[in-house]
DSSP file (Angstrom, degrees, kcal/mol; ACC not computed):
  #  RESIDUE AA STRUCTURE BP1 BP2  ACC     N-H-->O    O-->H-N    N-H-->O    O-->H-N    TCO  KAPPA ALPHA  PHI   PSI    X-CA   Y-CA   Z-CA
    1    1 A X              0   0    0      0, 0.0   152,-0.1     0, 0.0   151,-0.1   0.000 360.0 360.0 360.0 134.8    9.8   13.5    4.5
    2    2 A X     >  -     0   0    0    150,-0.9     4,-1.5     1,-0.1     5,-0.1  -0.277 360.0-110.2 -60.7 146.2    8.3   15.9    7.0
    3    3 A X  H  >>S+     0   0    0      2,-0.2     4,-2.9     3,-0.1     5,-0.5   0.995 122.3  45.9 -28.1 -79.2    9.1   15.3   11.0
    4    4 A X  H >>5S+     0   0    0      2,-0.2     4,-2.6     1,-0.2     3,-1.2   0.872 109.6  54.2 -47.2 -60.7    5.5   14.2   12.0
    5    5 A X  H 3>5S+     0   0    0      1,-0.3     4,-1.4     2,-0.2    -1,-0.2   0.787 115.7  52.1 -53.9 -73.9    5.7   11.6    8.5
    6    6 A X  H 3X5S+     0   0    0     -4,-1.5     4,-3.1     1,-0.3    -1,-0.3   0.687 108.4  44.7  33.2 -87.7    9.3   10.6   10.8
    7    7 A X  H <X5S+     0   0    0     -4,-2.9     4,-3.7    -3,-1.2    -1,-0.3   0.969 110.0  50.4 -59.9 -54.5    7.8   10.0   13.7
    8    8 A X  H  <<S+     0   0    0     -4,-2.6    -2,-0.3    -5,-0.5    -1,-0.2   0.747 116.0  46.6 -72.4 -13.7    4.7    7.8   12.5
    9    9 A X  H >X S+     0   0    0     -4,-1.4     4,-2.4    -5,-0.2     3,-1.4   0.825 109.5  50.2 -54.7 -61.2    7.1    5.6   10.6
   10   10 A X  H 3X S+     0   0    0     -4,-3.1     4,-1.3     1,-0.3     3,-0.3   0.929 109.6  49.8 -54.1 -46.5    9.5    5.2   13.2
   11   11 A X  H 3X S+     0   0    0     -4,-3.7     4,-0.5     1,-0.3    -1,-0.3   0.516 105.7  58.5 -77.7  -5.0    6.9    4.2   15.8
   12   12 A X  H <> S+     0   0    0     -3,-1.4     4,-1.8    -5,-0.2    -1,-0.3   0.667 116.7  36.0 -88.2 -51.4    5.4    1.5   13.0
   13   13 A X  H  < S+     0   0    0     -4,-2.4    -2,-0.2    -3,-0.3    -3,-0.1   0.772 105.5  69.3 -86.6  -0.6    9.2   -0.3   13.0
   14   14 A X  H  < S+     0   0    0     -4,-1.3    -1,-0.2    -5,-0.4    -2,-0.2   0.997 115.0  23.1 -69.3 -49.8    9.8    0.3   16.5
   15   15 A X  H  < S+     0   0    0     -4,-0.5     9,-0.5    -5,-0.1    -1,-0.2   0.579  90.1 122.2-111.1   4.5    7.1   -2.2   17.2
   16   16 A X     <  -     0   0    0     -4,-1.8     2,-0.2     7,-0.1    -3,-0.1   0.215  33.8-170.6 -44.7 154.5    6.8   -4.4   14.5
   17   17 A X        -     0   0    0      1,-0.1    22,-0.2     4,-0.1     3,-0.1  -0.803  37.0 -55.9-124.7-167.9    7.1   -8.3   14.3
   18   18 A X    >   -     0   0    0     -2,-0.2     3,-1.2     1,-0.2    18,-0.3   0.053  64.2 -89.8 -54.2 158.9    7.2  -11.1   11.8
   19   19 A X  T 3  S+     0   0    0     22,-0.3    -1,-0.2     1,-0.2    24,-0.1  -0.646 114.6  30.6 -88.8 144.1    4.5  -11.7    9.3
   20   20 A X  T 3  S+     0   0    0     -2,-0.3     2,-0.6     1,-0.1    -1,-0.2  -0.127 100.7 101.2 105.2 -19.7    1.6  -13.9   10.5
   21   21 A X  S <  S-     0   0    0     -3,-1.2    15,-0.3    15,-0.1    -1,-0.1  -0.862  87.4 -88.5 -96.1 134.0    2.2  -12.7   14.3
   22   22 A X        -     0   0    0     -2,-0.6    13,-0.2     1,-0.2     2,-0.2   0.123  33.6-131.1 -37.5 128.4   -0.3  -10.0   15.8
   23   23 A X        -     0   0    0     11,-0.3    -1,-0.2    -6,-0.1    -7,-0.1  -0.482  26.0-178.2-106.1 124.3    0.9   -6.8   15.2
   24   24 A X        +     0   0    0     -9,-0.5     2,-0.3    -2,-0.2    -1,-0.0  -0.132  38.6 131.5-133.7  64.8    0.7   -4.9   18.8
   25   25 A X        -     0   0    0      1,-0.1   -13,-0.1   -11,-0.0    -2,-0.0  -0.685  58.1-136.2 -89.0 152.7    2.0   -1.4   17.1
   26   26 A X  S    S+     0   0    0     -2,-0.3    -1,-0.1   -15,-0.3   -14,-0.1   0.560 101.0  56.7 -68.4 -32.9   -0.7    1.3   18.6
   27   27 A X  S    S+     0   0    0    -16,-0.2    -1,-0.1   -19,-0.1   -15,-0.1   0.275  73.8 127.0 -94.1   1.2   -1.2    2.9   15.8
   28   28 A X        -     0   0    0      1,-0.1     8,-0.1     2,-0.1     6,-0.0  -0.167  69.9-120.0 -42.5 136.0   -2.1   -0.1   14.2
   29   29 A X        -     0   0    0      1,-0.2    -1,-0.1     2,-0.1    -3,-0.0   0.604  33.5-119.2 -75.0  21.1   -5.6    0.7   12.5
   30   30 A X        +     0   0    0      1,-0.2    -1,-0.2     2,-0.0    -2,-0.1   0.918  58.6 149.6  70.9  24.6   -7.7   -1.9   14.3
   31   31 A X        -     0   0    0      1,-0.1    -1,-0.2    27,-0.0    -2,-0.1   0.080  59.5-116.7 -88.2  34.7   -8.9   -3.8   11.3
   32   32 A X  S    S+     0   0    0      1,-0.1    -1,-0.1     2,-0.0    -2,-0.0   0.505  92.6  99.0  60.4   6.9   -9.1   -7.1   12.9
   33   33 A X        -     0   0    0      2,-0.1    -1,-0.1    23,-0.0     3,-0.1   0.531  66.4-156.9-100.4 -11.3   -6.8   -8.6   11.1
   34   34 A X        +     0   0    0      1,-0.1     2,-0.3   -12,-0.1   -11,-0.3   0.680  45.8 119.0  38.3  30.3   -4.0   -8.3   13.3
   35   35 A X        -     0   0    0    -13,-0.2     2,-0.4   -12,-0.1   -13,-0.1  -0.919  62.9-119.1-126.5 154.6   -0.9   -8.5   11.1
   36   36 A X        +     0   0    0     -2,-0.3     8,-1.2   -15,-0.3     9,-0.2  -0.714  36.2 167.9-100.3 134.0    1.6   -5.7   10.9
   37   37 A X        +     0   0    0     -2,-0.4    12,-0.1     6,-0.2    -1,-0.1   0.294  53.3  80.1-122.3   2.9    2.1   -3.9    7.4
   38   38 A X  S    S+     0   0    0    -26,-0.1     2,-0.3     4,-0.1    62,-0.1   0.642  77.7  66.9-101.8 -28.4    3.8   -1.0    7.6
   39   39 A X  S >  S-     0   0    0      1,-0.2     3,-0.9   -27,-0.2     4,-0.2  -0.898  71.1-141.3-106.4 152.2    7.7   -2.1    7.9
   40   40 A X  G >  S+     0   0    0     -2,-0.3     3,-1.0     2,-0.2    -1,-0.2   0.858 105.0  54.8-108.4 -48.7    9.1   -4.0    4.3
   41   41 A X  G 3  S+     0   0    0      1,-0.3   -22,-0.3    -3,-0.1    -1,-0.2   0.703 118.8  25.8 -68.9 -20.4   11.0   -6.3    6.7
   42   42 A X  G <  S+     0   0    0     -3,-0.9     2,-0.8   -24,-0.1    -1,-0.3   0.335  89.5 133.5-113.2  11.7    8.0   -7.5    8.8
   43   43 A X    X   -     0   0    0     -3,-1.0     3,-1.0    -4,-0.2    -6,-0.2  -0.448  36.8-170.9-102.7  99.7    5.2   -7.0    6.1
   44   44 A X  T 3  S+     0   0    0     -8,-1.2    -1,-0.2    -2,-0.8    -7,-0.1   0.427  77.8  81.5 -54.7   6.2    2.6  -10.1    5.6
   45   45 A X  T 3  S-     0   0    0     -9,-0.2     3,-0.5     1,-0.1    -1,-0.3   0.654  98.5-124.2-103.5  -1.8    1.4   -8.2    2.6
   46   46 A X  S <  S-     0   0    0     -3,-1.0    -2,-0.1     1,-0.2    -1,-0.1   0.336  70.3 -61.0  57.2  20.0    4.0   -9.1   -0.1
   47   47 A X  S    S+     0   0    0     -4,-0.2     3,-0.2   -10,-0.1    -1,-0.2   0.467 103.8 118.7 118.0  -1.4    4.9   -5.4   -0.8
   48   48 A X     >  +     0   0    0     -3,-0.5     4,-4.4     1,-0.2     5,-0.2   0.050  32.7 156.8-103.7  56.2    1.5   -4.0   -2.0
   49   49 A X  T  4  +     0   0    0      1,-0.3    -1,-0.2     2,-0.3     4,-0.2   0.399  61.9  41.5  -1.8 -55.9    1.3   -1.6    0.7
   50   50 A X  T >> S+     0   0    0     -3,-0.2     4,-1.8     2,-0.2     3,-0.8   0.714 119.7  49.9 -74.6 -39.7   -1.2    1.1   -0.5
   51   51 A X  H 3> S+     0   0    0      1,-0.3     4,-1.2     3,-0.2    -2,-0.3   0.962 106.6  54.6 -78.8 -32.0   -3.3   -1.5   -1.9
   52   52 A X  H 3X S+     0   0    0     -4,-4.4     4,-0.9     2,-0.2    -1,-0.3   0.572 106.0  44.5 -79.9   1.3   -3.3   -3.3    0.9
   53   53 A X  H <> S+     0   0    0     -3,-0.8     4,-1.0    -4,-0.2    -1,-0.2   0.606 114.8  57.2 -96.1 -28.0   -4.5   -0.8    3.6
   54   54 A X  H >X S+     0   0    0     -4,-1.8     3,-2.2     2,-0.2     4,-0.9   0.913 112.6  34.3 -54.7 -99.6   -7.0    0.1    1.2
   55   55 A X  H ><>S+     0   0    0     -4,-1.2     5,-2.1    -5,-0.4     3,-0.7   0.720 116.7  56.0  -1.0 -70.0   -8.3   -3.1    0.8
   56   56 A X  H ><5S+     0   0    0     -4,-0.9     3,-1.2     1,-0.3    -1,-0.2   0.674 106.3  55.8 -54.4 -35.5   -7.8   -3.9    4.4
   57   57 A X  H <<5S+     0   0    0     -3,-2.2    -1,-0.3    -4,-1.0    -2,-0.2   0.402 105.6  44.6 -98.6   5.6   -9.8   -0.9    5.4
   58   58 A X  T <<5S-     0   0    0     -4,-0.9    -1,-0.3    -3,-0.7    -2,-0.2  -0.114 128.2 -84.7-119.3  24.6  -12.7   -1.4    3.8
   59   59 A X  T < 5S+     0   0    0     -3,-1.2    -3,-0.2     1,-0.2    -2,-0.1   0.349  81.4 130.5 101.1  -9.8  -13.1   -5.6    4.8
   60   60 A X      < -     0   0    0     -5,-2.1     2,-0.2    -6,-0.2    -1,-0.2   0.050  52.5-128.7 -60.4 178.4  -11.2   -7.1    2.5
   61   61 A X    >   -     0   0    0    -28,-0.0     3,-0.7     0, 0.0     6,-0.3  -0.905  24.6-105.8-129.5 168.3   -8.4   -9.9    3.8
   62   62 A X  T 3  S+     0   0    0      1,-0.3    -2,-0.1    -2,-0.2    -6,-0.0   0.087 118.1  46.8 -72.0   9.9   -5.1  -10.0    3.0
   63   63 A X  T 3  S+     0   0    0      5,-0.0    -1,-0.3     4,-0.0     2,-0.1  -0.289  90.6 151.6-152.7  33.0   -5.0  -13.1    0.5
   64   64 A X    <>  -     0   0    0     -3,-0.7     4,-1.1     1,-0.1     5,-0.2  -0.427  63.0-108.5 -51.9 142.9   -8.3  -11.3   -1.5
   65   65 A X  H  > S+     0   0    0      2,-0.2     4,-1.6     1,-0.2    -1,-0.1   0.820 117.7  42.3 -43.2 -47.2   -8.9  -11.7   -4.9
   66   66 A X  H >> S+     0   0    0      1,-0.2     4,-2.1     2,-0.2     3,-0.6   0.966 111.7  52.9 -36.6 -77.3   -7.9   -8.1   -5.6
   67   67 A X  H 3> S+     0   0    0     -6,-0.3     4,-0.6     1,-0.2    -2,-0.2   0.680 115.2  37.7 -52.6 -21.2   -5.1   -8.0   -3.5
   68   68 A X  H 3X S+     0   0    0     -4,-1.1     4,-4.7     2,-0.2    -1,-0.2   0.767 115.7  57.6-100.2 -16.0   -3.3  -11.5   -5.1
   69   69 A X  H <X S+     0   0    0     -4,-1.6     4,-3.4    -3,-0.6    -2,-0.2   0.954 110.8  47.4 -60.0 -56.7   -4.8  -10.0   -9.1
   70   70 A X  H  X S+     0   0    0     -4,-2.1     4,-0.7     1,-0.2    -2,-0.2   0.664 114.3  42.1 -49.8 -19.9   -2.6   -7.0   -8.0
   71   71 A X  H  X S+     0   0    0     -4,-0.6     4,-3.3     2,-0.2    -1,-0.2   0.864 113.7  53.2 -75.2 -46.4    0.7   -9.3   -6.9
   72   72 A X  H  X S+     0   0    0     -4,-4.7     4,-3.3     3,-0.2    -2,-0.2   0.809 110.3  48.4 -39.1 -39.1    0.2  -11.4  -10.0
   73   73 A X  H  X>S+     0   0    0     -4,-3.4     5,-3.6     2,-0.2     4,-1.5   0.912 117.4  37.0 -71.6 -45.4    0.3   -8.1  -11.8
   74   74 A X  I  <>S+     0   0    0     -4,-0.7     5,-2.8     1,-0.2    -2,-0.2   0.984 125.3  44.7 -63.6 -59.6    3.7   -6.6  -10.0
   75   75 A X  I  <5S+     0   0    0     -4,-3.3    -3,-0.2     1,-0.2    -2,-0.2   0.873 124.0  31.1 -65.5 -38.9    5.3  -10.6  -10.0
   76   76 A X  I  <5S+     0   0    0     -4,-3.3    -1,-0.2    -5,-0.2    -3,-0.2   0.862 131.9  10.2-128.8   7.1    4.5  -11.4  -13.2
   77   77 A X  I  <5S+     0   0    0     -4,-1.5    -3,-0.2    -5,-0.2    -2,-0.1   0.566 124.2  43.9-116.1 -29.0    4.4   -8.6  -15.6
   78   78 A X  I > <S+     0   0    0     -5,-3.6     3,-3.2     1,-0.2     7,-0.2   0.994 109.4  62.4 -63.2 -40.1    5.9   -5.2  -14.2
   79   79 A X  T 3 <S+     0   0    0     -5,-2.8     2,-0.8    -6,-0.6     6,-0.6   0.924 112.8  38.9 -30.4 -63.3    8.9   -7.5  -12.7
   80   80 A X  T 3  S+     0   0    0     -5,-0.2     2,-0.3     4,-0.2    -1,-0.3   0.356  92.7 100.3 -79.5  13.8    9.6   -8.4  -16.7
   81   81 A X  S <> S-     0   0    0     -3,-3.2     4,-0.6    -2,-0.8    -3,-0.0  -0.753  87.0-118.4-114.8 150.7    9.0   -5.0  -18.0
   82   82 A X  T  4 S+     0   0    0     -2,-0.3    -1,-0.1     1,-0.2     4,-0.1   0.761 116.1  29.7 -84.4  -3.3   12.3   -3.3  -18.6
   83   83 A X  T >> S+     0   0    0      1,-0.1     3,-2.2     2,-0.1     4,-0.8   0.744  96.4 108.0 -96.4  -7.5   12.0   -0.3  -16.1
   84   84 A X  H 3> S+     0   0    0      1,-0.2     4,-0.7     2,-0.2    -5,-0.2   0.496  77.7  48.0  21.1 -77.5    9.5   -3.0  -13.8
   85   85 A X  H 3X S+     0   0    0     -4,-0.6     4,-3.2    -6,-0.6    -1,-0.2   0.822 112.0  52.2 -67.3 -43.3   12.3   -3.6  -10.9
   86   86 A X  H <> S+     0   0    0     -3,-2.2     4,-3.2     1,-0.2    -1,-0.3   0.957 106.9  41.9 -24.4 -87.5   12.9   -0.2  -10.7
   87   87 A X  H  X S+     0   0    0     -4,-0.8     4,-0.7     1,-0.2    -2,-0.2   0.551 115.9  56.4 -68.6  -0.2    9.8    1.2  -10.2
   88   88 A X  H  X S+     0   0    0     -4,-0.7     4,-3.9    -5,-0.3     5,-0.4   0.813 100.4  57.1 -76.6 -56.8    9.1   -1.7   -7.9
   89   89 A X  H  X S+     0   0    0     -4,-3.2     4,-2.9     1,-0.2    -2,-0.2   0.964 109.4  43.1 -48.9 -67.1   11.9   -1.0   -5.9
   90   90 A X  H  X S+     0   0    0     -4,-3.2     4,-2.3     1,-0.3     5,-0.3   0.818 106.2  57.2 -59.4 -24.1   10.9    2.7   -5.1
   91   91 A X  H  X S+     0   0    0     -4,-0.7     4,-1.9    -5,-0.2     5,-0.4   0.927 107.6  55.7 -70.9 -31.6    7.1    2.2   -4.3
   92   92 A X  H  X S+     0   0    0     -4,-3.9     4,-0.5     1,-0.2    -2,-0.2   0.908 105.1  52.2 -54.4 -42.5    8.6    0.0   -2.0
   93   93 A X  H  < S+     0   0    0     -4,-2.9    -2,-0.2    -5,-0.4    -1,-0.2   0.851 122.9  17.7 -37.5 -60.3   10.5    2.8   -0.8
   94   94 A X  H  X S+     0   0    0     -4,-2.3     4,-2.7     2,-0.1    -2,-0.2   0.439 103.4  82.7-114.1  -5.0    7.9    5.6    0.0
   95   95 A X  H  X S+     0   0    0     -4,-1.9     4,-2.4    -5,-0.3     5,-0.2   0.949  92.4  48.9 -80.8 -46.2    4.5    3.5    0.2
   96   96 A X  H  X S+     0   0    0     -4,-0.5     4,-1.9    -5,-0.4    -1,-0.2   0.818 111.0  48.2 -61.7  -4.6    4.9    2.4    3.7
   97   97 A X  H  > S+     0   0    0      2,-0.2     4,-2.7     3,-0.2     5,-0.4   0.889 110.2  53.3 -84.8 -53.5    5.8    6.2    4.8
   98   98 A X  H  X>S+     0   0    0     -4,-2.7     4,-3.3     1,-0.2     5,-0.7   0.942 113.4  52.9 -47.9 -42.8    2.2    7.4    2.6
   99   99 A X  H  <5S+     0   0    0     -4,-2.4     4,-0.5     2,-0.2    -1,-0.2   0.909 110.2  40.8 -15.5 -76.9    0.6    4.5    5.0
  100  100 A X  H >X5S+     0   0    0     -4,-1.9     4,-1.8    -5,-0.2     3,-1.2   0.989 116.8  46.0 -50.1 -70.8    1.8    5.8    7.9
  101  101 A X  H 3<5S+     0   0    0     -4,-2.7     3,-0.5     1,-0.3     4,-0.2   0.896 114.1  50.2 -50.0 -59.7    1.0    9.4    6.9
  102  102 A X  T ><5S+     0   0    0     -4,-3.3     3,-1.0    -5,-0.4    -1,-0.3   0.849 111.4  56.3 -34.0 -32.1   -2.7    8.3    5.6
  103  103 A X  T <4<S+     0   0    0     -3,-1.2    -1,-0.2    -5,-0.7    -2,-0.2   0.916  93.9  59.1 -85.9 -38.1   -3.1    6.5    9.1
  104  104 A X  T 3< S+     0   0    0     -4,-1.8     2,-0.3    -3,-0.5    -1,-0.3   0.378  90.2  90.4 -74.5  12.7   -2.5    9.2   11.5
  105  105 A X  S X  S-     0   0    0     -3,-1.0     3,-0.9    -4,-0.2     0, 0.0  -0.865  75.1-139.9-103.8 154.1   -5.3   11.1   10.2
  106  106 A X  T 3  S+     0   0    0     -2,-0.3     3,-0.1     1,-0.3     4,-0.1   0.267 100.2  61.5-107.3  25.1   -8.6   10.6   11.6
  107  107 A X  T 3>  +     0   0    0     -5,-0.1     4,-1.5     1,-0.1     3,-0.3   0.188  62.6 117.3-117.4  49.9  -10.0   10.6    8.7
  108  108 A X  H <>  +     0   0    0     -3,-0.9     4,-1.3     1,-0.3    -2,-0.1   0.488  68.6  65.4 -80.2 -14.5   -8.3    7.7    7.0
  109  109 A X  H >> S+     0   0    0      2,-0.1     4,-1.7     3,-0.1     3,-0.7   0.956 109.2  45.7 -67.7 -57.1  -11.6    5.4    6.3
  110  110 A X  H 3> S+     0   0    0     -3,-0.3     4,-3.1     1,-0.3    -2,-0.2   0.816 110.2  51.5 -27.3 -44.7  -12.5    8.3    4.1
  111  111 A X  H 3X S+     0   0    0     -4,-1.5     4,-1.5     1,-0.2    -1,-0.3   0.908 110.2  45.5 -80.2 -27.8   -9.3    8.5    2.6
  112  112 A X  H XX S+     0   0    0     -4,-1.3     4,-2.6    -3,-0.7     3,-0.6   0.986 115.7  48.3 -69.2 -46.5   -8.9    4.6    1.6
  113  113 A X  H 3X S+     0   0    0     -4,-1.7     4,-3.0     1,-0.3     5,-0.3   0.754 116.4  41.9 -74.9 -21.4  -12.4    4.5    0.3
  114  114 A X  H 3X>S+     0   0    0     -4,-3.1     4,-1.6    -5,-0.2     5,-0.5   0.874 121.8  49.6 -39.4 -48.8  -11.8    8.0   -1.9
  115  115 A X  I <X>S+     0   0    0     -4,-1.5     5,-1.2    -3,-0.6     4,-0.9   0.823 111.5  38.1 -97.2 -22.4   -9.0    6.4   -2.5
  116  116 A X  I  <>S+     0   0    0     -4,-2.6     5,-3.0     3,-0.2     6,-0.4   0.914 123.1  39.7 -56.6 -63.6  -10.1    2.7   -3.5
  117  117 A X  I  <5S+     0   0    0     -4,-3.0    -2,-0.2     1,-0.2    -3,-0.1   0.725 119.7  52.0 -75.5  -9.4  -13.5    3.8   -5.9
  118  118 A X  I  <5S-     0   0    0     -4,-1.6    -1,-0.2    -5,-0.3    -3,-0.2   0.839 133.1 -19.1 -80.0 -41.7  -11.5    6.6   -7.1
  119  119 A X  I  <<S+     0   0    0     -4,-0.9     4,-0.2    -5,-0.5    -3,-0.2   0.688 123.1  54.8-142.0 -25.6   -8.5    5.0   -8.3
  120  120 A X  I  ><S+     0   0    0     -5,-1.2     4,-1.4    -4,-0.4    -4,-0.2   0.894 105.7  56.2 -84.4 -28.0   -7.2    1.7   -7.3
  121  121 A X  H >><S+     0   0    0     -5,-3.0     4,-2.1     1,-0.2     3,-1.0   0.993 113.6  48.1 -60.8 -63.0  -11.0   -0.4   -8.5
  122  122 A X  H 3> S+     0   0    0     -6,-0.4     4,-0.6     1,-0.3    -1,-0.2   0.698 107.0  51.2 -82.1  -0.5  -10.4    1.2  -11.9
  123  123 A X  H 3> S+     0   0    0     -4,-0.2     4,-3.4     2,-0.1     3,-0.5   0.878 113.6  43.0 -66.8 -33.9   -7.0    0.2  -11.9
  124  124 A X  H <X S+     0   0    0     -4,-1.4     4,-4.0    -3,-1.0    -2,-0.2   0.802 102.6  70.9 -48.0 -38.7   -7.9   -3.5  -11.1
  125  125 A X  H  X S+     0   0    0     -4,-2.1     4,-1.8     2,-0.3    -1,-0.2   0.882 105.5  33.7 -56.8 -56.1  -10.4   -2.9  -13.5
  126  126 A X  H >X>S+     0   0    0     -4,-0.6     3,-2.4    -3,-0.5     4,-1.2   0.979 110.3  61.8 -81.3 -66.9   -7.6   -2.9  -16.5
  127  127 A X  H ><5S+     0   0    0     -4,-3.4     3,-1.6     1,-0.2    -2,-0.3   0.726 105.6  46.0 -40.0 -45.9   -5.5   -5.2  -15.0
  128  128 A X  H 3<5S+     0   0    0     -4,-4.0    -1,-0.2     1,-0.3    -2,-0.2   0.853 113.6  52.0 -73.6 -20.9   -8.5   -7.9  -15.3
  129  129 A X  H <<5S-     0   0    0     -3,-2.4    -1,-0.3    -4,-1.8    -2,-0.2   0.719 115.8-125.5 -95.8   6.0   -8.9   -6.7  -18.8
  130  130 A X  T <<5 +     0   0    0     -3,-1.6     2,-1.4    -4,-1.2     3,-0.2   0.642  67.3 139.6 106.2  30.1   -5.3   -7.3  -19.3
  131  131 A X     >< +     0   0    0     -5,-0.7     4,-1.9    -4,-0.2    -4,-0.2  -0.501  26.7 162.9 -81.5  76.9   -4.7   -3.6  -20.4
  132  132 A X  T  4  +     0   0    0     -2,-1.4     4,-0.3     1,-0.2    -1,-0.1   0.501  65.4  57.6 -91.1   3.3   -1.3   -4.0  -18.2
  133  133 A X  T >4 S+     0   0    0     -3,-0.2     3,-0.7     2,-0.1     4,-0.5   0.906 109.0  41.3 -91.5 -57.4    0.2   -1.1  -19.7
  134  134 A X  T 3> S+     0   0    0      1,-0.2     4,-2.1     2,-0.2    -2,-0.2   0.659 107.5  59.6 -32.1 -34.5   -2.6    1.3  -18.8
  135  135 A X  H 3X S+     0   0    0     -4,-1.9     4,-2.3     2,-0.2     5,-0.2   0.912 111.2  45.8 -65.5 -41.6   -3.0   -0.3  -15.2
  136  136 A X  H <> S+     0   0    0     -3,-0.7     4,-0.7    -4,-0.3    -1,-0.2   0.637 111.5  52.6 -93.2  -3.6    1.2    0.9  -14.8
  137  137 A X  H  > S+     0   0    0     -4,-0.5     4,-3.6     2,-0.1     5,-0.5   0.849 119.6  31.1 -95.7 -80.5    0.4    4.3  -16.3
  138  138 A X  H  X S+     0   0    0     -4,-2.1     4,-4.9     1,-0.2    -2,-0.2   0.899 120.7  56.9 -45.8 -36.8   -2.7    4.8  -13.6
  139  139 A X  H  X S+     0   0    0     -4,-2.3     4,-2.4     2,-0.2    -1,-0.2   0.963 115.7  35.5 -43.3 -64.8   -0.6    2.7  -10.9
  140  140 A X  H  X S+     0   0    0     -4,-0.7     4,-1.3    -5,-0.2     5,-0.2   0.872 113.2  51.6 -73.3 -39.0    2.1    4.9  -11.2
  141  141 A X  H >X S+     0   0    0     -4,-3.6     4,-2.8     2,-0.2     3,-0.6   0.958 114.7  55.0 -66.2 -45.9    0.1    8.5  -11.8
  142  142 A X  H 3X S+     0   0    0     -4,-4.9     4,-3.3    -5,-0.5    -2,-0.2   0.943 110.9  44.8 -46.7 -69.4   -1.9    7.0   -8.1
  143  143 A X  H 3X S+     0   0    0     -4,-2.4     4,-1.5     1,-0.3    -1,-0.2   0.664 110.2  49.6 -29.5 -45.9    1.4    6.8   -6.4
  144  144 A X  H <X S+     0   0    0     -4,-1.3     4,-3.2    -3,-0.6    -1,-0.3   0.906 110.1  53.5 -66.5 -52.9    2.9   10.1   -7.5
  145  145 A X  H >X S+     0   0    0     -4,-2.8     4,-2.3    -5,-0.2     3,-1.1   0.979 113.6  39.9 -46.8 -69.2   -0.4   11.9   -6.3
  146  146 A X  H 3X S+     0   0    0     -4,-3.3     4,-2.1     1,-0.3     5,-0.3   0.866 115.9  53.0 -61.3 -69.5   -0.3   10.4   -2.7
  147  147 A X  H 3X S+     0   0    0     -4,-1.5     4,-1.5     1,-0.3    -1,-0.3   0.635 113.6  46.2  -7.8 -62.6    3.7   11.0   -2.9
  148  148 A X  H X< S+     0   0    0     -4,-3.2     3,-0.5    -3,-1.1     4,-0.5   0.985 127.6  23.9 -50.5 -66.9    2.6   14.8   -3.9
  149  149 A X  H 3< S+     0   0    0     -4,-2.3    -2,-0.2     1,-0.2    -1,-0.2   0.851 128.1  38.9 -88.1 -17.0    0.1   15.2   -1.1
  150  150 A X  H 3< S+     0   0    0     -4,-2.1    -1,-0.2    -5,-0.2    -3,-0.2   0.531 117.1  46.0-105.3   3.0    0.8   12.9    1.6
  151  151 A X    <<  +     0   0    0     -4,-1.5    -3,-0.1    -3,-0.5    -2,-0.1   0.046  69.4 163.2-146.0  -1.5    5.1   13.2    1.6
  152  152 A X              0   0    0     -4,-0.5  -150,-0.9    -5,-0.2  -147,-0.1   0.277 360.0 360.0  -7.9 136.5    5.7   16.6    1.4
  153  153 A X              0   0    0   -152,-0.1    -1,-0.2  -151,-0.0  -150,-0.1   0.552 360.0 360.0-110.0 360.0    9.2   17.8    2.4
């Protein structure tokens, strides 16, 4: 991870709190929602990070239909799938830093909504038609991409 990536991470745990209290980070983006997402320790969002700033940045709320098909999906078929934990474990790993990175740019409405009709609706899309193999295929090719462009070393 690059310096700047570094910095905009660090300053996201520096000021976090507990989930459900008002997030008073600086760089928070001001979606009215006032809960802090960005650190795995403070983070109301149960771990779906990219999907949830996405969401979040285009109106959604945190306990959205979307957001909870996509927790159902992680909790109750990748968990069971047999490299599941795994690949859990690491998006957990690098999705708050692509956050961060996505967030210090000023164009970052742009980039959730690219990044929402482009890839994450038509992942949803197979989860609701229960193609769950396909969803982890696209899930995982989304994740790699941002990884590629937004995590640079």
């Amino acid at each position: 991870m690059n310096q700047i990536n570094e910095k905009v991470v660090n300053s996201y745990h520096s000021t976090c709190r507990h989930p459900g209290v008002p997030c008073g980070d600086k760089y928070h983006r001001g979606n009215g929602h006032g809960y802090c997402y960005y650190c795995s320790l403070c983070n109301s969002s149960g771990g779906c990070f990219i999907t949830t700033a996405t969401l979040l940045s285009i109106g959604k709320m945190d306990n959205c239909d979307e957001l909870n098909i996509f927790r159902n999906f992680r909790d109750n078929w990748l968990s069971k799938q047999p490299d599941g934990n795994e690949l859990i474990s690491e998006y957990y790993r690098i999705a708050p830093h692509i956050v961060a990175t996505i967030d210090s740019f000023s164009e970052k409405e742009r980039i959730y909504n690219e990044l929402w009709t482009q890839s994450i609706e038509p992942c949803l899309d197979l989860i609701k038609q229960n193609r769950f193999s396909e969803a982890n295929e696209v899930y995982q090719d989304i994740v790699a991409e941002l990884k590629e462009k937004y995590l640079k070393k």
